[in-house]
N, C-alpha and C positions, 0 to 999 in steps of 0.2 A: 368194775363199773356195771349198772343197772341201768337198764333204760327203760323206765313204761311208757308206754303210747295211751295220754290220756285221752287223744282224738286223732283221729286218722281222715276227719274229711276237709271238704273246700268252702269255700265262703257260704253257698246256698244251698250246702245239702241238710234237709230237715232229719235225716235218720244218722249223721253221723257227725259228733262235737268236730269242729276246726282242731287242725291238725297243730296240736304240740304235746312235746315229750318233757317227761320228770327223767332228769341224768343225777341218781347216787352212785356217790363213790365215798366208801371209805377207807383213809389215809393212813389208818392203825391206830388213832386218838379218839379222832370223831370222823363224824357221816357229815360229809358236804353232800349241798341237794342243786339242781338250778332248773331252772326251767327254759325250754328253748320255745319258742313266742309262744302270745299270748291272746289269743283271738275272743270274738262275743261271747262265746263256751270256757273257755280253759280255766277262769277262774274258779267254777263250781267244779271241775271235774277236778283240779288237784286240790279241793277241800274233803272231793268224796272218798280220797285216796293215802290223802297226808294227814298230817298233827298241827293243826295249827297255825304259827306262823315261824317254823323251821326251817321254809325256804331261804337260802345264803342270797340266790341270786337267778338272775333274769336273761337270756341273751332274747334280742327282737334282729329279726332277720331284715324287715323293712316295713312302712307305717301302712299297708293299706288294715281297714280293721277288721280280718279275720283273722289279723296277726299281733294286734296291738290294744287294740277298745275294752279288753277285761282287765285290764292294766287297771283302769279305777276301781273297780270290783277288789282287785286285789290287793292293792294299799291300802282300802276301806277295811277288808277283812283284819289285816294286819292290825289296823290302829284298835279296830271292836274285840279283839285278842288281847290287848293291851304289849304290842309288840315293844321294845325296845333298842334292839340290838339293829344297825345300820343296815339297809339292803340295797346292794348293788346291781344297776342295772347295766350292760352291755349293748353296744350296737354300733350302729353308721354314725359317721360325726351327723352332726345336729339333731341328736333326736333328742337331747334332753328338754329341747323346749317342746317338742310335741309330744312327750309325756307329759309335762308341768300344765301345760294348754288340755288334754285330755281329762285332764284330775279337776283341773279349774271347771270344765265346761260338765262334767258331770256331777260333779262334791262341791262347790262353790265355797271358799274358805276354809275346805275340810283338813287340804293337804300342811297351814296354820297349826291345826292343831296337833298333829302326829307327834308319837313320843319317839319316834326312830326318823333318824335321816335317808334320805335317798343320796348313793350316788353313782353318778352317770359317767361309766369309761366308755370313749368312744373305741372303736377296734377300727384302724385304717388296713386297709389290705397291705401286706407285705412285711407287718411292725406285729410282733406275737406279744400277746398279755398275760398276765399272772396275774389271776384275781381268783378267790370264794376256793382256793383248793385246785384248780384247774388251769391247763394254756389253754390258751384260745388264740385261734386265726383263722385268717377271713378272706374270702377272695368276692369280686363282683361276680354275680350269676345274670343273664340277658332274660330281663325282666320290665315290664313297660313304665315300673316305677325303682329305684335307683334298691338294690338289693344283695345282702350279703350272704354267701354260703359261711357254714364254718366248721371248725374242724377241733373238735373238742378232746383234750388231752388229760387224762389221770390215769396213776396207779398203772402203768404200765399198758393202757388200753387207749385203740382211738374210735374216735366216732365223730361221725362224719354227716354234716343237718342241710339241705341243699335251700329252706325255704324255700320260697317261689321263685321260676325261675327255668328258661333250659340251659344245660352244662357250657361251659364256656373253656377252651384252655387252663385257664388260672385255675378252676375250680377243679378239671381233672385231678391237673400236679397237688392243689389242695387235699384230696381224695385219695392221693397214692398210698398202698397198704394198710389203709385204715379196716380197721375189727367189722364194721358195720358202716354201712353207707346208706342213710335215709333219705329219699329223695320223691319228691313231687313227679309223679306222670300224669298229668289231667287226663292224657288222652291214651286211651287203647291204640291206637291207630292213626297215623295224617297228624298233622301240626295242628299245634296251634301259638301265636306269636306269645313271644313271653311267658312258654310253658312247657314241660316237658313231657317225655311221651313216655309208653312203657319201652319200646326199641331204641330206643333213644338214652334212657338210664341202664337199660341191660350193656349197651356198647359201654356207655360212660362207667359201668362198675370193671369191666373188661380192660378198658382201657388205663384205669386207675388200679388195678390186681388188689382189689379189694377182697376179702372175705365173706361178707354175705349185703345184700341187698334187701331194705324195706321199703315197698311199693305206697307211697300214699299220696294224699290230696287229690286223688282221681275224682274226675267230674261224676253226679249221682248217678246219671245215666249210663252213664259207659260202666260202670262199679255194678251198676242193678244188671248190663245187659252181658256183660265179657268178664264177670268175675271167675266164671269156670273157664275160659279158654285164657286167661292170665293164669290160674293155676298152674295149668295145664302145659303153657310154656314154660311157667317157673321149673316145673318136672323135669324140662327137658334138658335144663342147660345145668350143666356140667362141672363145669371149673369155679361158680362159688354158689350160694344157700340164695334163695330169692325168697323172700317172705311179702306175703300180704296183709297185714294187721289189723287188727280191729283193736277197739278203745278198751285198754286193759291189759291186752299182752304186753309179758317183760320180756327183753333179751337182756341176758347176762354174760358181759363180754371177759 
């Protein structure tokens, strides 16, 4: 399994794309691809990185839109590819209608003409799914709008996407020995409601004896002013890999 970080930041930072990752895995026939959300950015960043319209499939973590609004950008791209082949999207129940409402409100009639079908598995926390090559499951993460972590399974590798969100119980046990644990700290320091922190993900990888940890979605400020002494603690700790990302690094689990 492959993970690029096509974006590592949060909703309003001007220097860094919103935070989603391109997951390959190949099965020994073909290379599955998906993409975990898909914010105002992430549709240009996996065209600057991909082939086309190769992506299998989509998971969205939850609708605020630094996680979901390139969703038209990217079924547009697909259809101007002359796409064919079905694409799968994943998420919380109800979100196929705030896809189909996004596509309407931005392509008006567009989504008519596509030559490929969309379809929308929901993922309920505690029910594990089989879609595009991969399991998938899901737990709620404590977030101000209704949001799932998830924990993505191939080829013998896990990986583990917290969205927005700070750690919750579920999401732990969700987390338990997974290869890689990507997860949101907005904050260097002190809370913030509905969000997690860098202390706060270091316990939650701790507590879940995960393997290594990727620090993103940190607010601009705290990222411009505490990126060296995040480093710096990352050095210090011991028992698994702390990684800080920028847009472009692979982990290959």
């Amino acid at each position: 399994m492959e993970v690029v970080f096509l974006g590592v930041g949060e909703a309003c930072d001007p220097g860094q794309s919103n935070t989603s990752l391109l997951v390959r895995h190949d099965n020994g026939t073909t290379e599955q691809q998906v993409l975990l959300d898909c914010g105002f950015t992430a549709a240009h960043d996996y065209f600057r990185v991909a082939a086309g319209h190769a992506l299998d499939g989509l998971w969205i973590s939850h609708f605020h839109g630094d996680h979901f609004f390139g969703v038209p950008l990217l079924l547009l791209r697909f259809w101007e590819a002359g796409r064919t082949q079905p694409f799968v999207i994943l998420g919380p129940a109800g979100g196929e209608a705030r896809v189909l409402a996004a596509m309407d409100l931005a392509y008006p009639g567009m989504r008519e003409r596509f030559s490929f079908s969309l379809e929308y598995m929901e993922v309920i926390p505690g029910h594990e799914v089989e879609a595009v090559g991969f399991r998938w499951l899901a737990a709620a993460t404590d977030h101000s709008l209704a949001s799932l972590a998830v924990r993505l399974e191939g080829g013998g590798r896990t990986l583990f996407y917290s969205g927005d969100g700070r750690p919750t119980p579920a999401t732990v046990k969700l987390a338990a020995g997974c290869d890689l644990v990507v997860h949101e700290a907005f904050r260097w320091q002190g809370e913030t409601p509905g969000h997690g922190s860098v202390a706060g993900c270091l316990e939650f990888t701790r507590l879940a004896q995960a393997v290594r940890l990727a620090l993103v979605h940190i607010q601009r400020e705290e990222r411009r002013c505490f990126a060296g002494e995040i480093r710096r603690l990352a050095g210090k700790t011991s028992d698994f890999e702390v990684l800080l990302p920028v847009a472009g690094d692979i982990v290959v689990l």
